[in-house]
Z-matrix of the N, CA and C atoms (Angstrom, degrees):
N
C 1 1.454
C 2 1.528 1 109.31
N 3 1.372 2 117.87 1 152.15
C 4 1.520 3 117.82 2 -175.25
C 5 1.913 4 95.46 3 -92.29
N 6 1.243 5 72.70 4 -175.18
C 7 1.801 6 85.38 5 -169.18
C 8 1.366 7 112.11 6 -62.13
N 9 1.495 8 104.84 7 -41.79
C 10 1.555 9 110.20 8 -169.94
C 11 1.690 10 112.75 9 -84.13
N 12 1.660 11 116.39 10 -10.71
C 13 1.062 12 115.54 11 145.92
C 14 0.996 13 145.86 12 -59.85
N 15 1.806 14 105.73 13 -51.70
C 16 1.781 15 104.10 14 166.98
C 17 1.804 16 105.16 15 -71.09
N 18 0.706 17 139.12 16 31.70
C 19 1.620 18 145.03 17 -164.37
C 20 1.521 19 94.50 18 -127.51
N 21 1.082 20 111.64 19 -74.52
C 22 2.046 21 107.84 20 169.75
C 23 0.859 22 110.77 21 -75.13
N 24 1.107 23 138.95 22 46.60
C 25 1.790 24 125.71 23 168.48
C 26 1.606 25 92.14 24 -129.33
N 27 1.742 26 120.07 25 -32.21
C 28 1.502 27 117.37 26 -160.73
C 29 1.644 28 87.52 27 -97.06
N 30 1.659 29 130.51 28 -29.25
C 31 1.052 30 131.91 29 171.37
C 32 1.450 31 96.92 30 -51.41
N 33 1.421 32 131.43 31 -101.79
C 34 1.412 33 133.81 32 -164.19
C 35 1.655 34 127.36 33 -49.89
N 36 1.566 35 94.08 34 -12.79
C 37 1.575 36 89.97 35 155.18
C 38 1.666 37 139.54 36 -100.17
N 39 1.402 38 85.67 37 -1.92
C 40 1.788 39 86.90 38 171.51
C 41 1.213 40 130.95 39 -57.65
N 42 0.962 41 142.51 40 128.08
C 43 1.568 42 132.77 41 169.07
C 44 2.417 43 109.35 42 -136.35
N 45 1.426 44 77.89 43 154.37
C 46 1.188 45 63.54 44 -166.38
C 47 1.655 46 99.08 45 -94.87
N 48 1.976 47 98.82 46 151.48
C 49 1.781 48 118.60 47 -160.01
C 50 1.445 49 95.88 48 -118.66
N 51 1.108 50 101.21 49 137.18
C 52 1.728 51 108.11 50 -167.82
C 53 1.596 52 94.92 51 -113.16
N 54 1.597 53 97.91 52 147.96
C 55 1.172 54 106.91 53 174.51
C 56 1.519 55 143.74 54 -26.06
N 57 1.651 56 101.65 55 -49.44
C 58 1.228 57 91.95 56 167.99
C 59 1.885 58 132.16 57 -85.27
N 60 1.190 59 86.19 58 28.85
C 61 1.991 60 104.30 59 156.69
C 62 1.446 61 113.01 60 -85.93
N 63 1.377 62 120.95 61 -36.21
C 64 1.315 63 119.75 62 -139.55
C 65 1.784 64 97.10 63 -89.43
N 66 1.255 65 99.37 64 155.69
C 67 1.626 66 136.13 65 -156.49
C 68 1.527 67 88.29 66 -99.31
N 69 1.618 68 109.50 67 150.70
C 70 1.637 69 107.47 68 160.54
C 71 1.022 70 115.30 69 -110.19
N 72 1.177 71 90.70 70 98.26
C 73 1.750 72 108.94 71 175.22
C 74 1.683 73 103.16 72 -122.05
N 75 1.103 74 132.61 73 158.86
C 76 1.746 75 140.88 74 149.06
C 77 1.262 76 105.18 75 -87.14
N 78 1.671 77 98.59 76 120.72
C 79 1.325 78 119.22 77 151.02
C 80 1.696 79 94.77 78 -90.98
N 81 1.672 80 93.46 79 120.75
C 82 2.085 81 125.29 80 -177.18
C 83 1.450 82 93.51 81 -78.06
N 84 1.611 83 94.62 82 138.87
C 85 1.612 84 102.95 83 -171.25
C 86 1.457 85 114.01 84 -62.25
N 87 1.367 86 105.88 85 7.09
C 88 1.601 87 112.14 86 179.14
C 89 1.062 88 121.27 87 -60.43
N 90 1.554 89 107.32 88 -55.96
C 91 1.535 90 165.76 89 173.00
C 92 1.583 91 90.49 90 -35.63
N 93 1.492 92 114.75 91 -73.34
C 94 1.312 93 124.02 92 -157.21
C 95 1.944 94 106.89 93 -83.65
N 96 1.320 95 91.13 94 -1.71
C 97 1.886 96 88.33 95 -178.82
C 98 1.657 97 105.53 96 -93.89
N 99 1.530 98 101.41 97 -14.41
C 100 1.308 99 101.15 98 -175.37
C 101 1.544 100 115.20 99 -98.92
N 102 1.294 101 109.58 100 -15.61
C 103 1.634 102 132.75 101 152.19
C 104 1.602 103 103.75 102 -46.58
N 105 1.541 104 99.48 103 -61.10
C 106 1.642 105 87.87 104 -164.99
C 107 1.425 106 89.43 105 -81.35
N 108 0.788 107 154.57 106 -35.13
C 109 1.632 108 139.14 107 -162.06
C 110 1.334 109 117.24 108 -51.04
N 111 1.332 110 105.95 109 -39.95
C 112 1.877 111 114.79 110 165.63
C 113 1.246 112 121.48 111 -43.46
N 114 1.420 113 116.56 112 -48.86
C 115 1.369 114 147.17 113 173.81
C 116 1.536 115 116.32 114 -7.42
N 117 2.224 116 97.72 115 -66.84
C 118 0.838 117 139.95 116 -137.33
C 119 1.653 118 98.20 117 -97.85
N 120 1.790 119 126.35 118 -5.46
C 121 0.551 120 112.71 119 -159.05
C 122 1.882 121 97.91 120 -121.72
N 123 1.385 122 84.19 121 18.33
C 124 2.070 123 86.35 122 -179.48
C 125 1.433 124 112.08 123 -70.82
N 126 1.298 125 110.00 124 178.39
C 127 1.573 126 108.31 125 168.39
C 128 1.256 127 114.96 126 -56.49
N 129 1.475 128 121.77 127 156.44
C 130 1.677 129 113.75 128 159.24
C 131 1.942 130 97.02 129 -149.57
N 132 1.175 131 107.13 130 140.61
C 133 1.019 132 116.20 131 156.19
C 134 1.395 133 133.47 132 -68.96
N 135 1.678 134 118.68 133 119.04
C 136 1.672 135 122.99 134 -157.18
C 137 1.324 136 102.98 135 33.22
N 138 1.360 137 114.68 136 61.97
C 139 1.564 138 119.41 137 162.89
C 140 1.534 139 110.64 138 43.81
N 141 0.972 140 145.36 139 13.61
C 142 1.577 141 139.36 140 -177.40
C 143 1.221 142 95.68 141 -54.81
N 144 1.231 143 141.70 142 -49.54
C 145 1.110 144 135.90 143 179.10
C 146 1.493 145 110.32 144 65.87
N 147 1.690 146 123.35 145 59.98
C 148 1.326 147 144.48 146 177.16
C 149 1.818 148 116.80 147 -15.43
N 150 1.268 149 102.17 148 -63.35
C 151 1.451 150 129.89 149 -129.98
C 152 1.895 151 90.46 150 -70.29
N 153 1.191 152 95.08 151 131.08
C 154 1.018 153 82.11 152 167.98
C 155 2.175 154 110.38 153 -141.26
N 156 1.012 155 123.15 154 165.47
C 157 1.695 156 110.14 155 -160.19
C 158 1.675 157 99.15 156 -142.73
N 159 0.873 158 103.61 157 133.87
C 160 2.080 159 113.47 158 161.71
C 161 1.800 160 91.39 159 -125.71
N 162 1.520 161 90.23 160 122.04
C 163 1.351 162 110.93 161 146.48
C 164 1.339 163 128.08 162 -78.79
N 165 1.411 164 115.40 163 132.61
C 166 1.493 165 123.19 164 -166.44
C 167 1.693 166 84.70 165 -124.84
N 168 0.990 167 106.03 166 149.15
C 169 1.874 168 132.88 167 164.85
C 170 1.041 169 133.31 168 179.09
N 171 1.158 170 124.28 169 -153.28
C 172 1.699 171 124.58 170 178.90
C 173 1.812 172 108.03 171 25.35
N 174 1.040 173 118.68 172 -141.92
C 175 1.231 174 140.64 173 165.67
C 176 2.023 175 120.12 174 -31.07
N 177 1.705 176 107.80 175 -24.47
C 178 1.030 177 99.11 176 -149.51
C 179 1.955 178 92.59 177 -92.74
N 180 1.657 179 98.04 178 -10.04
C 181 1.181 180 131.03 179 -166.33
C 182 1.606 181 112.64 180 -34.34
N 183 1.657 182 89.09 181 -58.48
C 184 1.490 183 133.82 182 165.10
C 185 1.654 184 111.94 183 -31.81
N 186 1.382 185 96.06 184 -91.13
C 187 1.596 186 106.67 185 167.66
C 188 1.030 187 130.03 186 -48.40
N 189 1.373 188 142.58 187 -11.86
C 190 1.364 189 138.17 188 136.00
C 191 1.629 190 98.56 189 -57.96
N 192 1.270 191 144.34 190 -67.66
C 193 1.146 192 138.99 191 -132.37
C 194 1.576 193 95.18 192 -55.13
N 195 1.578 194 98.50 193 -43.59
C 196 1.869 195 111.34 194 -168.15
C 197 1.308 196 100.82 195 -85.04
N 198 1.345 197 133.35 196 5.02
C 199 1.482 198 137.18 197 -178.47
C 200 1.805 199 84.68 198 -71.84
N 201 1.313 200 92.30 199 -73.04
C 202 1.569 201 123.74 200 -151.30
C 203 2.089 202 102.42 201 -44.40
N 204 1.345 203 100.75 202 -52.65
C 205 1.893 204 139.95 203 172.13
C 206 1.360 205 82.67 204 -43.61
N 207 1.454 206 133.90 205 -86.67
C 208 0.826 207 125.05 206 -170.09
C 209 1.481 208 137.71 207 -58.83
N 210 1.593 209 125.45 208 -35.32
C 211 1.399 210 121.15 209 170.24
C 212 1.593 211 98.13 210 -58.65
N 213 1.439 212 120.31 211 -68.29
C 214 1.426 213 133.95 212 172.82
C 215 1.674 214 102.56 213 3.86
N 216 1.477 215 99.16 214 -77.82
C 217 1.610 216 99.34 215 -171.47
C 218 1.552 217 120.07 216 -75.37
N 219 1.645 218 121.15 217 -17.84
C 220 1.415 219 121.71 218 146.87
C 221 1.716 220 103.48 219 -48.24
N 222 1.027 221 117.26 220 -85.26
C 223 1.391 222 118.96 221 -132.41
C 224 2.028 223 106.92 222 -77.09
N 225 1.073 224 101.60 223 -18.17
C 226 1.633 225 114.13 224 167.81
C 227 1.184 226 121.88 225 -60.75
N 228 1.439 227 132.51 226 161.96
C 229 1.863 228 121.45 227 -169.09
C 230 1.423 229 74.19 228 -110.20
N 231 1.470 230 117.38 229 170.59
C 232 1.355 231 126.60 230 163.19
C 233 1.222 232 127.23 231 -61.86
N 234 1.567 233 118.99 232 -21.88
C 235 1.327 234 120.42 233 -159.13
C 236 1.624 235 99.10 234 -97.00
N 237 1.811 236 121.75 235 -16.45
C 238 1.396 237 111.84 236 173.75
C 239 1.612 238 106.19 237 -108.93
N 240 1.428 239 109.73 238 25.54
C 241 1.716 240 104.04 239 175.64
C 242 1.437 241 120.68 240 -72.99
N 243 1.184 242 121.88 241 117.75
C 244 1.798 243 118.98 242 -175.20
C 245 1.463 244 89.62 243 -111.26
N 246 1.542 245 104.22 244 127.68
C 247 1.855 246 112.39 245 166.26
C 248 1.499 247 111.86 246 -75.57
N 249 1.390 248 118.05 247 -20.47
C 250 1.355 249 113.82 248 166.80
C 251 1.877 250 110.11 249 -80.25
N 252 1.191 251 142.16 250 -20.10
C 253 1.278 252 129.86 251 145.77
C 254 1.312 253 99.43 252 -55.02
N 255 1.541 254 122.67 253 -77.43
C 256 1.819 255 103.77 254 -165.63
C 257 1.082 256 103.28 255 -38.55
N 258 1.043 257 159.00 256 -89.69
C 259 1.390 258 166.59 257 -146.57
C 260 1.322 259 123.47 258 -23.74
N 261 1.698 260 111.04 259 -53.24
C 262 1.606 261 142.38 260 165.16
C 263 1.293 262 114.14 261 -43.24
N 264 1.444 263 116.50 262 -21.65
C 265 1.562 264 107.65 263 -150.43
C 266 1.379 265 79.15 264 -91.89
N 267 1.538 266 131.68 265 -51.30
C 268 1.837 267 133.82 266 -176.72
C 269 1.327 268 111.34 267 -52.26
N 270 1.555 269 115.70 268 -44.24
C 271 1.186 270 123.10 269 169.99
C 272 1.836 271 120.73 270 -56.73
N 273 1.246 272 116.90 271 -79.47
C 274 1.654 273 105.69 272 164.08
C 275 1.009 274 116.28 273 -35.08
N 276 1.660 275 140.82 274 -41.48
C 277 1.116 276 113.66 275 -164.89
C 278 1.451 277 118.37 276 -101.53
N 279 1.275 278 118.53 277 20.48
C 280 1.569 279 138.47 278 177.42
C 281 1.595 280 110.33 279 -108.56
N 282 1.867 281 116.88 280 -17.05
C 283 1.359 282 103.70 281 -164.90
C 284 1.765 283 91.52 282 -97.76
N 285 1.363 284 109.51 283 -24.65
C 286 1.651 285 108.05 284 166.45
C 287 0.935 286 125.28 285 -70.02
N 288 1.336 287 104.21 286 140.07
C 289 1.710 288 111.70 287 176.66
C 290 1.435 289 120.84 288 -89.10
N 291 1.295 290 97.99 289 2.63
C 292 1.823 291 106.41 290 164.81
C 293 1.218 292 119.12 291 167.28
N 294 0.653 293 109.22 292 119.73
C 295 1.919 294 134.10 293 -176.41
C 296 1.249 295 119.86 294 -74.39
N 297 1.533 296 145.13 295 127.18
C 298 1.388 297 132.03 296 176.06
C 299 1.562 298 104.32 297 -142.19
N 300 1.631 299 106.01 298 115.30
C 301 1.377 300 114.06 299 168.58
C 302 1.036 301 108.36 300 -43.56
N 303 1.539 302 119.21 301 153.18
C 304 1.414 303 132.00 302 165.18
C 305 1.222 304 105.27 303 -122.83
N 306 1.646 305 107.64 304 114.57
C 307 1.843 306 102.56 305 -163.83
C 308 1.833 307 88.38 306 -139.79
N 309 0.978 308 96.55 307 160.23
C 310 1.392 309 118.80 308 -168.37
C 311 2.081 310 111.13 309 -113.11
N 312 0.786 311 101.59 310 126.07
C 313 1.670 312 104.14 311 -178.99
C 314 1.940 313 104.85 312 -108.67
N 315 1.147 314 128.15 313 103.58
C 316 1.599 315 124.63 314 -164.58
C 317 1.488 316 106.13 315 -100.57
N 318 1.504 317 112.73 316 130.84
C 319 1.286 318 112.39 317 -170.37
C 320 1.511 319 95.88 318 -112.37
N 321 1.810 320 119.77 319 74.60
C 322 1.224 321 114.16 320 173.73
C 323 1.658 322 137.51 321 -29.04
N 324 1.833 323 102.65 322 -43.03
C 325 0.746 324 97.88 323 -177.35
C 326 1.849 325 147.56 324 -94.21
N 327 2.130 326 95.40 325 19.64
C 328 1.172 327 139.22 326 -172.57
C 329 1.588 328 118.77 327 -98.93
N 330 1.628 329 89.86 328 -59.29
C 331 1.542 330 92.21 329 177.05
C 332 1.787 331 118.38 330 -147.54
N 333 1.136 332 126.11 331 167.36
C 334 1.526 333 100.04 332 158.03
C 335 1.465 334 139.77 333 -64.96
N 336 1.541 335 101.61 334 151.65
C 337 1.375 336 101.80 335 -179.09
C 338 1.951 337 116.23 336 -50.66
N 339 1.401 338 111.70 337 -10.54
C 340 1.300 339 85.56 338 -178.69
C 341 1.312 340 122.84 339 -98.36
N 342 1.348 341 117.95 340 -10.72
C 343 1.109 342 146.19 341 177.07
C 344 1.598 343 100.43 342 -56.13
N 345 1.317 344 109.84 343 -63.69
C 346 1.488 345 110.75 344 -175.85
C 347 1.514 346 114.40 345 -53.62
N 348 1.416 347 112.32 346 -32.63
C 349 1.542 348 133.07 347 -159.25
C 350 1.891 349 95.78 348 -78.57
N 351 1.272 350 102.60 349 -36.00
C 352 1.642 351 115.19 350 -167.19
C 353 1.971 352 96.74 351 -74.57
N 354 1.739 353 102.79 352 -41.47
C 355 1.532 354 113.06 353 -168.77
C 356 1.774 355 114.30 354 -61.73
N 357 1.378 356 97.58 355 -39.48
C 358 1.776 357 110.04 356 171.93
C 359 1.374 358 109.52 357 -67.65
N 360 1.661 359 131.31 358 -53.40
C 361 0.820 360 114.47 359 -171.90
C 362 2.037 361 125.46 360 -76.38
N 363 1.341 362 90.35 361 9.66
C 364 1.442 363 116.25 362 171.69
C 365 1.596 364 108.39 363 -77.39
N 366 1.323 365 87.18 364 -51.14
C 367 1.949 366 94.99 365 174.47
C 368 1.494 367 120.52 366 -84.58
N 369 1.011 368 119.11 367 -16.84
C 370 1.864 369 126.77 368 160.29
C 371 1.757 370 98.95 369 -68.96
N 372 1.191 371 108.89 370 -57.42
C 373 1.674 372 96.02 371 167.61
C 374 1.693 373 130.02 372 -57.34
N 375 1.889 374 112.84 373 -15.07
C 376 0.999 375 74.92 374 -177.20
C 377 1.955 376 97.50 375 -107.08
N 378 1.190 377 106.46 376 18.03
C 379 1.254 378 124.84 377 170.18
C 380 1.868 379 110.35 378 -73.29
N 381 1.206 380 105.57 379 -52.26
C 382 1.715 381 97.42 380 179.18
C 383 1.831 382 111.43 381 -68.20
N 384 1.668 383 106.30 382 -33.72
C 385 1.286 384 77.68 383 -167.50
C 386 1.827 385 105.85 384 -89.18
N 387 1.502 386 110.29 385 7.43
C 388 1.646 387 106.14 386 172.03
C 389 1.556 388 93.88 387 -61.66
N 390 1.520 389 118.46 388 -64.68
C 391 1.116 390 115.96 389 -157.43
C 392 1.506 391 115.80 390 -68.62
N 393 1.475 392 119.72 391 10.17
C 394 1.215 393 107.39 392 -176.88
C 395 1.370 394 102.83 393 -95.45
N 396 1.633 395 93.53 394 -30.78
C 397 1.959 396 104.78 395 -177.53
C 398 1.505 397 103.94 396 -48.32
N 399 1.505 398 123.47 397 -42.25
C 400 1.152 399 111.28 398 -165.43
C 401 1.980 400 109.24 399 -111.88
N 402 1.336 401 86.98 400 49.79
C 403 1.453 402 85.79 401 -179.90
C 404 1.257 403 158.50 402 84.33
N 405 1.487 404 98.07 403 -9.91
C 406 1.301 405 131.40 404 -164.84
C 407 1.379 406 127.13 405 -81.44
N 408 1.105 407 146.81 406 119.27
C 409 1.366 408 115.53 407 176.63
C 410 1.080 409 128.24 408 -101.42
N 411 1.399 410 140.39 409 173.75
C 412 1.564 411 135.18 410 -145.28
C 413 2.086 412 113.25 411 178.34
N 414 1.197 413 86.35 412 140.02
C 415 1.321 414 96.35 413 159.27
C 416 1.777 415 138.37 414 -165.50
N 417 0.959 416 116.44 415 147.71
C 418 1.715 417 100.28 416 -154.41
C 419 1.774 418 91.98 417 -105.47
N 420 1.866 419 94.38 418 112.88
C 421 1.222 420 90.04 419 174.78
C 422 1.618 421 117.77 420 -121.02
N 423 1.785 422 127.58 421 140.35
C 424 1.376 423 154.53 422 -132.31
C 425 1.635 424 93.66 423 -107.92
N 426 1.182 425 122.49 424 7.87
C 427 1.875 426 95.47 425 -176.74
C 428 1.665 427 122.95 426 -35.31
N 429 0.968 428 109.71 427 154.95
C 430 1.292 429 126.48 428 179.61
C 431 1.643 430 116.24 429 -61.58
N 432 1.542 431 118.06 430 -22.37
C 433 1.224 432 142.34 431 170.68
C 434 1.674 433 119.01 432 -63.94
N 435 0.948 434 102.69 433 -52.92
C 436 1.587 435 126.23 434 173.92
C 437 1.664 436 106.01 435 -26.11
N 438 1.306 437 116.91 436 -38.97
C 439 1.316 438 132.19 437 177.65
C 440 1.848 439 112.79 438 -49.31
N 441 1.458 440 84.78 439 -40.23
C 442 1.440 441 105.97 440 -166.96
C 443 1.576 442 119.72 441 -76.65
N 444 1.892 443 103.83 442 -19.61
C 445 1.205 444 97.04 443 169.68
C 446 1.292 445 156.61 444 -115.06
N 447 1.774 446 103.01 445 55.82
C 448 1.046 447 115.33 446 -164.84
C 449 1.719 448 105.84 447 -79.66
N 450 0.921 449 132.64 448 3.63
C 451 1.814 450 135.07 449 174.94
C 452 1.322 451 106.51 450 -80.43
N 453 1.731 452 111.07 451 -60.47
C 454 1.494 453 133.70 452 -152.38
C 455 1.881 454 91.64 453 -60.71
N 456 1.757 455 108.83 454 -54.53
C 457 1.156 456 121.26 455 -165.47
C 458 1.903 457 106.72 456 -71.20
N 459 1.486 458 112.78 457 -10.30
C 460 1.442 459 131.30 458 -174.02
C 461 2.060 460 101.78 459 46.27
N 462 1.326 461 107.44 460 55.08
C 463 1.311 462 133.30 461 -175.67
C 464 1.620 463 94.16 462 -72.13
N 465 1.793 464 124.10 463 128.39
C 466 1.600 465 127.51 464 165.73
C 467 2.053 466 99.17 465 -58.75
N 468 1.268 467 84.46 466 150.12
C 469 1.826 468 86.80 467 159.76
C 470 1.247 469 146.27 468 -47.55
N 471 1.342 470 96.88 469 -32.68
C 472 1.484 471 104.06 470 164.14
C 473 1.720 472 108.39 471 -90.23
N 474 1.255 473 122.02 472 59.11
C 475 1.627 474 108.50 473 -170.66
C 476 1.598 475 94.39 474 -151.54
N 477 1.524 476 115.69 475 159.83
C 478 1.469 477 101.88 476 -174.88
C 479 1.442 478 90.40 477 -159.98
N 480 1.146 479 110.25 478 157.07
C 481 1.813 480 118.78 479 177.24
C 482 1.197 481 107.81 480 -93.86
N 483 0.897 482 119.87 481 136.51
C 484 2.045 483 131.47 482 -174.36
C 485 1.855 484 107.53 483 -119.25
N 486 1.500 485 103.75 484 -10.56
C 487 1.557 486 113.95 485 -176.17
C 488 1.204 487 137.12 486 145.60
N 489 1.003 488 134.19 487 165.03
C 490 1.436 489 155.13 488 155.28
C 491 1.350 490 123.66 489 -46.91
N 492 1.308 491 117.36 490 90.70
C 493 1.953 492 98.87 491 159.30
C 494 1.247 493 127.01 492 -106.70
N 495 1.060 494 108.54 493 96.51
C 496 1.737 495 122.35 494 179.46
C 497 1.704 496 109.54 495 -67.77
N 498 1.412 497 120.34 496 116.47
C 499 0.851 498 143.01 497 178.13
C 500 1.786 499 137.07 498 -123.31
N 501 1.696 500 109.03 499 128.54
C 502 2.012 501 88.67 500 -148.86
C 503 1.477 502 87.47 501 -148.80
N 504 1.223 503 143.22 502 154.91
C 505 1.897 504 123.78 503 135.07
C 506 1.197 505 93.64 504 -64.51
N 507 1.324 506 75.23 505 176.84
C 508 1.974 507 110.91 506 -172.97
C 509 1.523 508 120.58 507 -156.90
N 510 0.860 509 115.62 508 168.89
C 511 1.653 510 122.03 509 160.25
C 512 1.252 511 131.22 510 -111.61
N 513 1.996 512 118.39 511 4.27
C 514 0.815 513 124.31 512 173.54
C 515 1.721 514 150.14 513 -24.64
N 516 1.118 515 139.40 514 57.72
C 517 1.275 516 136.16 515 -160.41
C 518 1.814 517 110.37 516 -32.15
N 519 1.378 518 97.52 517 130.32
C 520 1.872 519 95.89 518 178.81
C 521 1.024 520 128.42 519 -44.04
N 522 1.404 521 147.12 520 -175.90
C 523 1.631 522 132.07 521 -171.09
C 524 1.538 523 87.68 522 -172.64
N 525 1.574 524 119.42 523 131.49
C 526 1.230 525 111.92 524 168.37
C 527 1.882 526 126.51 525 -63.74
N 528 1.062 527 96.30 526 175.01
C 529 1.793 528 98.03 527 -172.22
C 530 1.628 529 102.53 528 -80.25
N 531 0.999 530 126.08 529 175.38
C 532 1.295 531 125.02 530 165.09
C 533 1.863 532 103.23 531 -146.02
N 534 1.407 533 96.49 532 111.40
C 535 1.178 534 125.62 533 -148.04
C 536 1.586 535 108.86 534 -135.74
N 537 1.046 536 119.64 535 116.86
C 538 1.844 537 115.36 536 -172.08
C 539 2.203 538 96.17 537 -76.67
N 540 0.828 539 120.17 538 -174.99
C 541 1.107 540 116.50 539 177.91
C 542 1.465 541 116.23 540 -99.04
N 543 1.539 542 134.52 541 135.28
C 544 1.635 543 129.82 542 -139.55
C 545 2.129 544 96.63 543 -86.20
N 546 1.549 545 100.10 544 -19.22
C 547 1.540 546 83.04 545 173.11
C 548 1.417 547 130.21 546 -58.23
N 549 1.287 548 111.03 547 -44.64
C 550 1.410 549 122.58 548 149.42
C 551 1.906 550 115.36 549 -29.71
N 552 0.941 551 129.85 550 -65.02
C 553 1.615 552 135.14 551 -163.40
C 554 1.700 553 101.24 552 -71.55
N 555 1.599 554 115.36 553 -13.32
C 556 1.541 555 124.92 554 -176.29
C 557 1.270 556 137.88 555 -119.03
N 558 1.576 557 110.06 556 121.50
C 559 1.469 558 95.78 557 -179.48
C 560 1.919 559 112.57 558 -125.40
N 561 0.826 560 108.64 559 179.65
C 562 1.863 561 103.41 560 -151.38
C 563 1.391 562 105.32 561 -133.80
N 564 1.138 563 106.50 562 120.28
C 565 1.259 564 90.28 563 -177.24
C 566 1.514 565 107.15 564 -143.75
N 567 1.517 566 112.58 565 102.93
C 568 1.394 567 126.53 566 177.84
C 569 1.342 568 113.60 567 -82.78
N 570 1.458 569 137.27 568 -79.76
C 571 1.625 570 143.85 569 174.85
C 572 1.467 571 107.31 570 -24.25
């Protein structure tokens, strides 16, 4: 296969696999250095090079779970508290085999904030489809909480959490994309 083949084939087959798919197996920090190494290689504007990552695992897995449990029941009114949401947060973060903030470092005085925001999520893309190449499954998830953890994650001031990447094997069987067709999303304009 040429390059741009194996390139659309791992593109259009990614999908994102949620925790409760994932297998217990260890992904070896080998595994996960070469995950982030992709990362590092997205666009960035004047090199700022945004992206920034805390690995969570083993043990630390946990303490996020009760990080999360705990803002959850701070920041919720009583009348929309679900114990099966609290519950989820111990659960996701026990069925992954490793977790990696997706935090953002903003160099106000370089470029705009969205630019940087656009540059990470360049490197979360090229993070899912490393890990898809090698099997892995993954998904980058946005709670509303995430805001909250700039202490837990001991994040600088200028730095902010953008999410969750839950990451596991699996045995998942493939599933097509569901995808509108791209003529629709395009318009052309030569004259």
């Amino acid at each position: 296969m040429s390059n741009y083949e194996v390139l659309s084939k791992i593109i259009k087959n990614r999908r994102s696999i949620f925790p409760d798919s994932y297998i217990q197996k260890e992904i070896t920090v080998d595994i996960i250095e070469q995950i982030l190494e992709s990362a590092n290689y997205a666009p960035t504007h004047k090199l700022t090079q945004p992206w920034r990552f805390v690995v969570i695992r083993k043990e630390a897995k946990a303490k996020l779970g009760a990080e999360l449990g705990r803002l959850y029941k701070e920041t919720v009114s009583q009348g929309n508290y679900l114990q099966k949401k609290y519950d989820s947060f111990s659960a996701k973060t026990a069925q992954a085999d490793c977790i990696l903030a997706i935090n953002i470092q903003f160099h106000a005085d370089k470029v705009p904030a969205w630019e940087e925001i656009a540059a990470t999520a360049c490197a979360v893309q090229n993070i899912a489809l490393t890990a898809d190449a090698l099997n892995i499954g993954a998904y980058w998830s946005s709670p509303p909480l995430i805001s909250d953890l700039g202490d837990f994650l001991n994040l600088a001031e200028n730095e902010k959490c953008y999410g969750l990447f839950y990451m596991g094997y699996h045995n998942e069987e493939p599933r097509e994309a569901s995808r509108t067709a791209m003529a629709t999303k395009v318009k052309w304009l030569e004259k």
